[in-house]
PASEBA-1860 file (N, C-alpha, C; in nm, 3 decimals):
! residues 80
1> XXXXXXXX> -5.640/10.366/4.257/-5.514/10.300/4.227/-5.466/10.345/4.090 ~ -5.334/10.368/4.073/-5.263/10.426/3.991/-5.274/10.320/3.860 ~ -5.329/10.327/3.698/-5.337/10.205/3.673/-5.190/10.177/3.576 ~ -5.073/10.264/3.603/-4.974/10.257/3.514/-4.862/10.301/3.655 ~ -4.825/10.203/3.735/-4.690/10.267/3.833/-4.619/10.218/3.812 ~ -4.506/10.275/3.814/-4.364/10.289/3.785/-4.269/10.166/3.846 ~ -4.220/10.130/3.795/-4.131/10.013/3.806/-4.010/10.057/3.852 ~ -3.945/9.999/3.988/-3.832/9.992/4.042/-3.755/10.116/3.984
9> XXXXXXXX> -3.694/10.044/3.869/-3.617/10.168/3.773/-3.702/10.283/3.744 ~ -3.812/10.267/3.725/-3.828/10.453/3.675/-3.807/10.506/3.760 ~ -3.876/10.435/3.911/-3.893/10.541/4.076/-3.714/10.603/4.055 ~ -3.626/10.492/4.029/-3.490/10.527/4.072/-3.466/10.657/3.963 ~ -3.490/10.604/3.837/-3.430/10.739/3.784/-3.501/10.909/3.773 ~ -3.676/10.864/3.831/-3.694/11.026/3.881/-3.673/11.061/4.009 ~ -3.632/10.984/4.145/-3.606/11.010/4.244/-3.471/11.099/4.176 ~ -3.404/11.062/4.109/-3.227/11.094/4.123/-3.248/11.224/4.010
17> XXXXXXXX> -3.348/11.210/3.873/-3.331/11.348/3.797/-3.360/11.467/3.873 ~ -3.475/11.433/4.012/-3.534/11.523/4.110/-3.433/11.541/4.211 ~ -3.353/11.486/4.227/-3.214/11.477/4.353/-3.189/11.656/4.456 ~ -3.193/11.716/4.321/-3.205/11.841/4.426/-3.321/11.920/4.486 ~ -3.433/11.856/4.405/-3.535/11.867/4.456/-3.559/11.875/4.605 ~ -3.524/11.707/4.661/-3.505/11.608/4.782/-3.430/11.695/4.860 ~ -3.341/11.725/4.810/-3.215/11.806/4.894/-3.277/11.893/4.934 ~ -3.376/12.011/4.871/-3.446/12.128/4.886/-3.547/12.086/5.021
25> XXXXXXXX> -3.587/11.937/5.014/-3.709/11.928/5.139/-3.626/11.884/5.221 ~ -3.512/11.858/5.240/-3.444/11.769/5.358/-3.381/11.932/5.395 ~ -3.400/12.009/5.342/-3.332/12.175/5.404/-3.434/12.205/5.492 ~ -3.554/12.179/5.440/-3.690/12.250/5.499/-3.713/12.144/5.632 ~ -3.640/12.034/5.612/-3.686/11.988/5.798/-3.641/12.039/5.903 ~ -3.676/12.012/6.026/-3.538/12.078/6.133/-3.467/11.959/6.178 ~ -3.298/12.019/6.205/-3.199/11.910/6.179/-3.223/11.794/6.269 ~ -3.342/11.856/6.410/-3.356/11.738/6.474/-3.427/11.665/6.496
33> XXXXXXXX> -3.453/11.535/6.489/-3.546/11.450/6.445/-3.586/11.380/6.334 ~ -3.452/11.438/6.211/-3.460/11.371/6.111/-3.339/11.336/6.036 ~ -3.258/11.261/6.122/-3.090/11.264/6.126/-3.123/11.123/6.033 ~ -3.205/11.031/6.041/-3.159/10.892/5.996/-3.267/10.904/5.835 ~ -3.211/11.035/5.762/-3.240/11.039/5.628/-3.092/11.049/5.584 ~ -2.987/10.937/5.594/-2.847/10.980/5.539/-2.829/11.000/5.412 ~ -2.907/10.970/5.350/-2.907/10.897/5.194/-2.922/11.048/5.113 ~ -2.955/11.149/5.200/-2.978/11.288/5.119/-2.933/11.417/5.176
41> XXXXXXXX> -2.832/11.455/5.156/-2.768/11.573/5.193/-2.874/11.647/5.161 ~ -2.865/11.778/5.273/-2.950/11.914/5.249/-2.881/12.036/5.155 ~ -2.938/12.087/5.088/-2.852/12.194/5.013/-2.785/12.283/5.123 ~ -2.656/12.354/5.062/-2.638/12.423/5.158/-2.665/12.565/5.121 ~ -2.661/12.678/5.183/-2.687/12.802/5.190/-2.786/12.861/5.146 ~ -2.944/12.758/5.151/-3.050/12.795/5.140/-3.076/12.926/5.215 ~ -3.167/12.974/5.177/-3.221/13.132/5.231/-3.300/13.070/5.362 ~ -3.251/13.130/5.496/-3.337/13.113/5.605/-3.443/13.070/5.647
49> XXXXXXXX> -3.569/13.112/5.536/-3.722/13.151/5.539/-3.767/13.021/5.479 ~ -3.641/12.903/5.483/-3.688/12.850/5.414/-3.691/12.679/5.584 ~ -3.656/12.744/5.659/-3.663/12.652/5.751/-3.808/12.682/5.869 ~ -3.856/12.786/5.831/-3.984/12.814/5.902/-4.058/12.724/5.784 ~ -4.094/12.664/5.708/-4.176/12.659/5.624/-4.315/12.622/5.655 ~ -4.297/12.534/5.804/-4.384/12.448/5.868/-4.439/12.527/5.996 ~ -4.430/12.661/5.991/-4.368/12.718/6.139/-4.541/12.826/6.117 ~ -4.650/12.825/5.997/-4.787/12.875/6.044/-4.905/12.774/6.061
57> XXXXXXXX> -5.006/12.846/6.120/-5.120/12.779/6.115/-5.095/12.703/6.262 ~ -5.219/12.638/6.299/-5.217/12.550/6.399/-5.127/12.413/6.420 ~ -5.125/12.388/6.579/-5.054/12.287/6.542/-5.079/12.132/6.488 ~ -5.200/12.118/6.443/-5.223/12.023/6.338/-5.172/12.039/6.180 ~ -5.175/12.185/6.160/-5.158/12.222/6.054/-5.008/12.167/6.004 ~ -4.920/12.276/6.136/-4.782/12.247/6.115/-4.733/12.075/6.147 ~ -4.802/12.025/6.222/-4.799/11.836/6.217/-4.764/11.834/6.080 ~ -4.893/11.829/6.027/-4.949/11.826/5.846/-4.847/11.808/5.762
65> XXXXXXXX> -4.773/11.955/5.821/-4.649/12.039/5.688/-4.577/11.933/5.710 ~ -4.489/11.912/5.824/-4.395/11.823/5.903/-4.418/11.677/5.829 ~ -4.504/11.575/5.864/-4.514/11.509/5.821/-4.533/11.449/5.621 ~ -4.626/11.567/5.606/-4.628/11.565/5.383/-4.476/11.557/5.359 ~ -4.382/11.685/5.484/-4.244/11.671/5.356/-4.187/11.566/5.386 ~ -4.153/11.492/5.528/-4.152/11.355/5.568/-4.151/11.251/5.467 ~ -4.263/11.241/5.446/-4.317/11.133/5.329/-4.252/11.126/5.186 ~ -4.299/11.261/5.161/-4.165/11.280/5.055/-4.092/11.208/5.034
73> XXXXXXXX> -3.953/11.264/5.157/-3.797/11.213/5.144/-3.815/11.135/5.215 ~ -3.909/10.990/5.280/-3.895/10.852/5.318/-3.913/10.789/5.191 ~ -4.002/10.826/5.080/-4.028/10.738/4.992/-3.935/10.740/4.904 ~ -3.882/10.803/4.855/-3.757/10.826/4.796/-3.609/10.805/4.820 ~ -3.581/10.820/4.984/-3.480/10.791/5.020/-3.369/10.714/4.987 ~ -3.432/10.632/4.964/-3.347/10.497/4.918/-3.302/10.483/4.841 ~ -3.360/10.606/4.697/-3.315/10.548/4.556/-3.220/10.641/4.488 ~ -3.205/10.752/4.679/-3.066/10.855/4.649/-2.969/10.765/4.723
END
C-alpha cells in the first residue's frame, strides 16, 4: 500500500498535466469496444504502427496489452 496517495485534486491535476498522454493510449485502442471512454479524445494523425501495439505475442499476451492500457484510461477517465 502506497503510504502517501494522492488526494482527489492531485489525481485531477496529473491526470489533466498528462492529458495527452491519455489521448496517446486511447489512439492505441481499437475504435471498437471502447466507445464509452467519451471523456478522452484520441490524438489525431498518429503514425499507424501505433494501433498494432497489442497486435504480438500470444493471445494472453495481447489480452495483457489490451487490458494494462484499459486500466490506464478507466482510472483516469473521469478527471479528463
Amino acid at each position: 500500500v502506497d503510504p502517501h496517495p494522492l488526494r482527489k485534486l492531485g489525481e485531477c491535476c496529473l491526470a489533466r498535466f498528462f492529458r495527452d498522454d491519455y489521448r496517446l493510449i486511447k489512439a492505441m485502442l481499437p475504435k471498437h469496444g471502447f466507445e464509452n471512454f467519451t471523456e478522452i479524445s484520441p490524438l489525431q494523425n498518429v503514425h499507424p504502427l501505433l494501433n498494432s501495439v497489442c497486435s504480438w505475442g500470444s493471445d494472453e499476451q495481447r489480452a495483457s496489452c489490451m487490458a494494462d492500457l484499459e486500466s490506464m484510461i478507466r482510472r483516469r477517465a473521469g478527471f479528463l
